[in-house]
C-alpha positions, 0 to 999 in steps of 0.5 A: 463510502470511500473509494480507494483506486490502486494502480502501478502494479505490474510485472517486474524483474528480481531487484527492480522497482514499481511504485503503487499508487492509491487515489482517495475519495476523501481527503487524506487529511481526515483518513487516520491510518492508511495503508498497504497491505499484500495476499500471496496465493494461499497466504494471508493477507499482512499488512505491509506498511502504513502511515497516519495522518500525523506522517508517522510510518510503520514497515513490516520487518521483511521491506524495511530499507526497501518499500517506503511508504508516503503520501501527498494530501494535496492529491489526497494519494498514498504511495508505495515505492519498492525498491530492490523487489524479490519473488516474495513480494510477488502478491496483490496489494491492497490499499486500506483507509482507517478512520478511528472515529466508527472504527471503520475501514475501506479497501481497494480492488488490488492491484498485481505485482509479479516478481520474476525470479 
């Protein structure tokens, strides 16, 4: 079983910035993909950026050029810095690990992000 830890959301004004955190349990070396993802009131939960264990990164279309998406294995914790925030991002965000070998995948408990318009 691997825990993920969010932390970092909060409320923030239109065109501000936060930076999410996820502390893993494992090594972030042995975890395939890990990645964010959001769910607004009454929407599905998308994914919104992910990064591989080889660093390669994917953003979906609406937070390309603002979120980046990174992570530090030496403190085994990926990261999501967002910039220039809209009231659309407004959402809970959720860390998630993949592990290809098993096809098994964990998440965190969310964590909040208000955008005030």
């Amino acid at each position: 079983q691997v825990q993920l830890v969010e932390s970092g959301g909060g409320l923030v004004q239109d065109g501000g910035s936060l930076r999410l955190s996820c502390a893993a349990s494992d090594s972030t070396f042995t975890i395939n993909v890990m990645g964010w993802y959001r769910q607004a009131p009454g929407k599905q939960r998308e994914l919104v950026a992910r990064i591989t264990s080889g660093g390669n990164t994917a953003y979906a279309d609406s937070v390309k050029g603002r979120f980046t998406i990174s992570r530090d294995n030496a403190k085994n914790t990926v990261y999501l810095q967002m910039h220039n925030l809209k009231h659309e991002d407004t959402a809970v965000y959720y860390c998630n690990a993949k592990y290809v070998l098993g096809d098994i995948e964990y998440w965190g408990q969310g964590t909040q992000v208000i955008v005030s318009s």
